[in-house]
C-alpha positions as CSV (number, residue, x, y, z in Angstrom):
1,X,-19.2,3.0,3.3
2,X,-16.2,2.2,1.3
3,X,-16.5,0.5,-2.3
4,X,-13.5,-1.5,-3.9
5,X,-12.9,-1.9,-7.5
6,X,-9.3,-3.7,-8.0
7,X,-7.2,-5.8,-10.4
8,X,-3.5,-6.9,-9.9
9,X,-3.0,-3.3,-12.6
10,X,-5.4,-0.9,-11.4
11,X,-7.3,-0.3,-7.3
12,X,-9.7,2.1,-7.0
13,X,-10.8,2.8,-3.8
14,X,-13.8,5.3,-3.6
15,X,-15.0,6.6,0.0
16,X,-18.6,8.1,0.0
17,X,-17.1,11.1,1.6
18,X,-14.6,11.7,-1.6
19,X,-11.5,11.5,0.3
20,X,-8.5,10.2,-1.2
21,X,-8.6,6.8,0.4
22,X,-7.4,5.0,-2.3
23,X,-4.6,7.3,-2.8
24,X,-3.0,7.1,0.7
25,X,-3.1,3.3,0.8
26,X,-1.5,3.4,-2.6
27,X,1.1,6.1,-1.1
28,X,1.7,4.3,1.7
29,X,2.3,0.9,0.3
30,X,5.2,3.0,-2.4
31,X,6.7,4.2,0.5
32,X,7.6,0.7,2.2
33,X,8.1,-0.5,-1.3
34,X,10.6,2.1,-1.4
35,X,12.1,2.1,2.2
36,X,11.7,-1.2,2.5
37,X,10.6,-0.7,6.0
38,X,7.0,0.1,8.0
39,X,9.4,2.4,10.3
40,X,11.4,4.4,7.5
41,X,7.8,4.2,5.8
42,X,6.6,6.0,8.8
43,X,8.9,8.6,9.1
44,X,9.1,9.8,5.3
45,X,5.4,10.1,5.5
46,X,6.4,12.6,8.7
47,X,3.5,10.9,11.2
48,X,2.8,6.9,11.5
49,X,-0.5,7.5,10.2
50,X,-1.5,4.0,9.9
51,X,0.9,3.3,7.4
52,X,0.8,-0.5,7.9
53,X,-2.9,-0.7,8.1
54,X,-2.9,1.0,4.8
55,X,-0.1,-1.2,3.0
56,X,-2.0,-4.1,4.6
57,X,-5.7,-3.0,2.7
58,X,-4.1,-2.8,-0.2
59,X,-3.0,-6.1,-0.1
60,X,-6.5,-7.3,1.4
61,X,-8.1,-5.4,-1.7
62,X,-6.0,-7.1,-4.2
63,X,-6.1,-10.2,-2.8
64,X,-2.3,-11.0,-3.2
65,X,0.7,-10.5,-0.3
66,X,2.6,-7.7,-1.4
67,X,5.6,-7.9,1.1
68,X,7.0,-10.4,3.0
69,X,7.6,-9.2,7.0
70,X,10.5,-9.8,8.5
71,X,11.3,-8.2,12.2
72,X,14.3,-5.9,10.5
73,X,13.0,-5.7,6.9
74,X,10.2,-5.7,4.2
75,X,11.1,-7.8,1.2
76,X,8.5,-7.4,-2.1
77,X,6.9,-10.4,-3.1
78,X,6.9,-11.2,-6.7
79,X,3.4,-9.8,-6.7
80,X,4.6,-6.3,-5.2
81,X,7.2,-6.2,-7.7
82,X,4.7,-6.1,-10.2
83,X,2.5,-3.5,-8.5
84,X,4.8,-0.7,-8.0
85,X,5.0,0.5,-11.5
86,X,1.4,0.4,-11.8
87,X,1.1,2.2,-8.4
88,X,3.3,4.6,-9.5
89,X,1.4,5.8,-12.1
């Protein structure tokens, strides 16, 4: 079972088996952030690895869109914009 703890500043995401869940969905959200693309996202990361299944929780966990889809490109929303320094962290 997975617990979620979460404001717009802070997710914590704690897995009963103490894995770093919480971590890579944070990671993987930075990278598209970053890349501004699932693909490029996927690549940097070395292995798809579910990357937008994880940028996708964290969004469901915060309950705000964080990127805006687009068939070429990820845009941030004004939301996302606000989460990456916090993320970064």
């Amino acid at each position: 079972m997975v617990s979620y703890s979460c404001s717009l500043t802070v997710i914590t995401i704690v897995d009963d088996d103490m894995s770093n869940t919480g971590y890579r969905y944070v990671q993987a959200f930075l990278l598209v952030a970053e890349l501004q693309s699932f693909t490029r996202a996927a690549r940097g990361a070395g292995h798809d690895a579910g990357i937008r299944q994880h940028e996708a929780e964290v969004e469901r966990v915060l309950g705000k869109r964080l990127v805006e889809r687009s068939p070429r490109a990820v845009a941030l929303t004004a939301a996302g914009s606000a989460f990456v320094p916090n993320a970064a962290r």
